[in-house]
C-alpha positions in Angstrom: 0.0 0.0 0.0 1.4 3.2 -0.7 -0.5 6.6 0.1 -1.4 9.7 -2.8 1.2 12.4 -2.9 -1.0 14.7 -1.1 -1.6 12.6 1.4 2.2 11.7 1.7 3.1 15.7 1.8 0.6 16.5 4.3 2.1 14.1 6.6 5.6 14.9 5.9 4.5 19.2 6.2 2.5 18.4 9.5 5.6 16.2 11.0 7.8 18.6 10.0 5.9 21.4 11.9 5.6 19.4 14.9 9.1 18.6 15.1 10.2 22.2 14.8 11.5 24.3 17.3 10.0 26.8 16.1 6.3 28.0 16.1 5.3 29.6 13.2 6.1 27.9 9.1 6.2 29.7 6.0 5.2 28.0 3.1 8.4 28.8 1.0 10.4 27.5 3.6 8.2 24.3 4.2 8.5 24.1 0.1 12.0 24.4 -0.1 12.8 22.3 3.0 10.7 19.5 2.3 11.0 19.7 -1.5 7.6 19.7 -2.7 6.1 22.5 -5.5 5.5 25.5 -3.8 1.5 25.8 -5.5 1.0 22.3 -4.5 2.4 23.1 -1.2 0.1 26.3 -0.5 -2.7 24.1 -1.7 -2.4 21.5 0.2 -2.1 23.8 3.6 -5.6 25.2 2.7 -7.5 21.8 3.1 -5.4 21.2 6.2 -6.3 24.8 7.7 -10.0 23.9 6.5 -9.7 20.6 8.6 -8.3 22.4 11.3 -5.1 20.9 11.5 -3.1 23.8 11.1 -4.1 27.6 11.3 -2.9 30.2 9.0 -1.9 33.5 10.4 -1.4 36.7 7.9 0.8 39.3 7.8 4.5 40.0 7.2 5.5 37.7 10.3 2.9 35.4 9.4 3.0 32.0 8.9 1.5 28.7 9.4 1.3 27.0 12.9 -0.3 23.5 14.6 -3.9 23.9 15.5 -3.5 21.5 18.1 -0.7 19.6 20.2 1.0 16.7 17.5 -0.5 14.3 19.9 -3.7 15.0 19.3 -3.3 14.3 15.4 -3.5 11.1 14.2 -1.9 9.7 10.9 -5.5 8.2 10.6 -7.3 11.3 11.2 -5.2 13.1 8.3 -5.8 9.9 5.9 -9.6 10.5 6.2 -9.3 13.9 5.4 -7.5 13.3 2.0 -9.6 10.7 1.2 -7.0 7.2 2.0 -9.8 5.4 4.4 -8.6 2.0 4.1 -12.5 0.7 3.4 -13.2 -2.1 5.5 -14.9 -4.1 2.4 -12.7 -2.4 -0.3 -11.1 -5.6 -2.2 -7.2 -5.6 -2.3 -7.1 -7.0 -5.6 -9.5 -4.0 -7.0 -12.5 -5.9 -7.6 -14.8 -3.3 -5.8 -16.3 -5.1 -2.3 -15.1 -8.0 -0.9 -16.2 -9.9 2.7 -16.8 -13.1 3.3 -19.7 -13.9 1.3 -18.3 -12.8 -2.0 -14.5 -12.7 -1.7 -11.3 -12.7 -3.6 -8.6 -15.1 -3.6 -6.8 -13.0 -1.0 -9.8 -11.9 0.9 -9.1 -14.2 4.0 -5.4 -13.1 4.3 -5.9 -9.2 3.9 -7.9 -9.4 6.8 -5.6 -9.4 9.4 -2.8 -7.0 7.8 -5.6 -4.3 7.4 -6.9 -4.6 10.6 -2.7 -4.4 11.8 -2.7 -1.0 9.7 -5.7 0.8 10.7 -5.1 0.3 14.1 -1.0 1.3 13.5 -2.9 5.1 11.6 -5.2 5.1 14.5 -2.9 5.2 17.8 0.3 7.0 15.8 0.1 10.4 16.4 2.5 12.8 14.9 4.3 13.2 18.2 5.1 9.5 17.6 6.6 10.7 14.6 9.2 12.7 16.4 13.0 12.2 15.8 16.2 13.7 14.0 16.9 9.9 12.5 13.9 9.5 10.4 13.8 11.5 6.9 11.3 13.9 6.2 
């Protein structure tokens, strides 16, 4: 499984901010820092301001900030809002719904895993995320 771009750089952008000693993020810095197309970037910040992840403050010492403490935000939390629910019915093989009535040749040993994963997104937060060793 591998998560959307958007998804992947909103994690990455909120990690970052969480892990920074300092309070408030521009979104040229974030861009340049974390690599990721400045338009994309800023566009990207807007859903997460709209989800209340992150609030936007204006002016010349403006900047972007967490909306709440990064244990408070889980990875699970910022999934749902870009749309990467892993659907408890949702085939692996992409053949549209899948339980145990109707299921794929895989069915019976996705189970498990996806139950592993959702509950991995669900209690990580991004303070779990925390440390200089990990890449960003």
């Amino acid at each position: 499984m591998q998560l959307n771009n958007t998804t992947q750089y909103a994690i990455r952008m909120l990690n970052y901010m969480a892990n920074s000693h300092k309070s408030l993020h521009r979104a040229k810095e974030l861009s340049e820092k974390l690599e990721i197309p400045y338009k994309f970037l800023t566009k990207i910040m807007t859903e997460l301001v709209k989800a209340d992840f992150i609030v936007s403050i204006r002016g010349r010492e403006g900047g972007y900030t967490l909306a709440k403490p990064a244990s408070e935000i889980m990875i699970l939390d910022i999934l749902n809002q870009f749309g990467e629910l892993i659907q408890q019915n949702e085939c692996v093989l992409g053949i549209g719904t899948c339980d145990s009535e109707k299921k794929c040749s895989l069915h019976d040993q996705w189970v498990a895993p996806k139950e592993m994963m959702i509950k991995m997104f669900a209690e990580t937060s991004l303070e779990n995320l925390e440390g200089d060793e990990f890449k960003i």
